[in-house]
C-alpha positions as MATLAB code, in Angstrom:
seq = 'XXXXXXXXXXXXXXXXXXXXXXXXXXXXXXXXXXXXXXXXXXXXXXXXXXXXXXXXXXXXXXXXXXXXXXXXXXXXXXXXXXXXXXXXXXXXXX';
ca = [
     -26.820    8.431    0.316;
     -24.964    5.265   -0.091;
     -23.476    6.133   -3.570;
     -21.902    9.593   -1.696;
     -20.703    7.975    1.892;
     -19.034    5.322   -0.955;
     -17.780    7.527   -2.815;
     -16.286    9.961    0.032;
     -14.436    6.645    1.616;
     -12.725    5.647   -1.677;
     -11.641    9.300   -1.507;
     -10.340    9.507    2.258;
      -8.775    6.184    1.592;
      -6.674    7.293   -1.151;
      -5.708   10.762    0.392;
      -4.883    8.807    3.714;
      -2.576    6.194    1.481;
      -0.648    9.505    0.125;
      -0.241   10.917    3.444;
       1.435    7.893    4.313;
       3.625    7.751    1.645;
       4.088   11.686    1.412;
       5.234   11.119    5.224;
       7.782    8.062    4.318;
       9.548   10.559    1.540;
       9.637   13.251    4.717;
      11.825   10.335    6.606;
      13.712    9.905    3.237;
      14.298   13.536    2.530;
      15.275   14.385    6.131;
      18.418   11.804    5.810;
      19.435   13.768    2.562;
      22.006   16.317    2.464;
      21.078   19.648    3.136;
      21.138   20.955   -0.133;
      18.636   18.224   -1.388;
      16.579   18.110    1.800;
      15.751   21.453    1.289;
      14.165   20.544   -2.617;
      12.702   18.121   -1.313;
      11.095   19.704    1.715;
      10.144   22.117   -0.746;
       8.669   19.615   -2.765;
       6.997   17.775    0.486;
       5.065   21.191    1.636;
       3.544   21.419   -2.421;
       2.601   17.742   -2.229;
       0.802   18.688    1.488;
      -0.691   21.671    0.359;
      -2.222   19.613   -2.811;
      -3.776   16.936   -0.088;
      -5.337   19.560    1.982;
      -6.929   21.311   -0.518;
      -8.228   18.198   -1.554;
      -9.406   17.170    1.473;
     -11.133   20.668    1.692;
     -13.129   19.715   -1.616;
     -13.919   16.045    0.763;
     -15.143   17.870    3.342;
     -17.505   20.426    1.408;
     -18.647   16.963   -0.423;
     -19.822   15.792    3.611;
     -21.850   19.321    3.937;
     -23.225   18.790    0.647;
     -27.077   17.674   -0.086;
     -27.514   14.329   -1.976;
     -28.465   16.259   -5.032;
     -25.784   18.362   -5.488;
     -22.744   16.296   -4.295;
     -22.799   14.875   -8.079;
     -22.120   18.080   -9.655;
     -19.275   18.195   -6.761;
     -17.385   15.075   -8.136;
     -15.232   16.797  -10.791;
     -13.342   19.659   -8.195;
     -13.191   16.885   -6.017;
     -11.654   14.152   -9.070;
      -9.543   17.538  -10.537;
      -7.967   18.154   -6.863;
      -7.195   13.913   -6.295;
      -5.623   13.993   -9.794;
      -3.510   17.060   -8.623;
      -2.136   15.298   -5.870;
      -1.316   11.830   -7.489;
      -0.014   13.677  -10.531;
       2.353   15.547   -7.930;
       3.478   13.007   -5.876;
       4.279   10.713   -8.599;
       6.691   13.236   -9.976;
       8.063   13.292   -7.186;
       8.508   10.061   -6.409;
      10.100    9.600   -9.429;
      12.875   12.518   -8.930;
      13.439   10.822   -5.470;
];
């Protein structure tokens, strides 16, 4: 049980360190012009659609039973790696 609640906080730690950062390059993009605000609102919304889905695969990991929340770790690593992938291309454009 310890290995999982672990494991889940390392996650929710890292999606709440994007959100904060995701949110700083809202502030950002919302001082662009209007042209580029709206690519990068565009590109904000995929980067928040990435995190939630990820947190969706964090919270099915809470429901799930200590011996099956192992065979749960590679959606969850797949959808973390989505979002980090994302936002870094994105922070690099910006």
């Amino acid at each position: 049980m310890e290995k999982k609640e672990a494991y889940k906080k390392k996650i929710e730690a890292q999606l709440d360190e994007w959100k904060a950062d995701i949110d700083k390059l809202k502030a950002k993009a919302d001082k662009a012009k209007a042209d580029a605000r709206v690519n990068y609102s565009r590109h904000i919304e995929e980067l928040k659609e990435k995190q939630a889905k990820a947190r969706q695969k964090l919270k099915q990991l809470e429901d799930a039973s200590e011996e099956t929340w192992e065979g749960m770790k590679a959606g969850i690593e797949k959808a973390r790696d989505e979002v980090k992938s994302s936002f870094n291309k994105f922070k690099d454009k910006f």
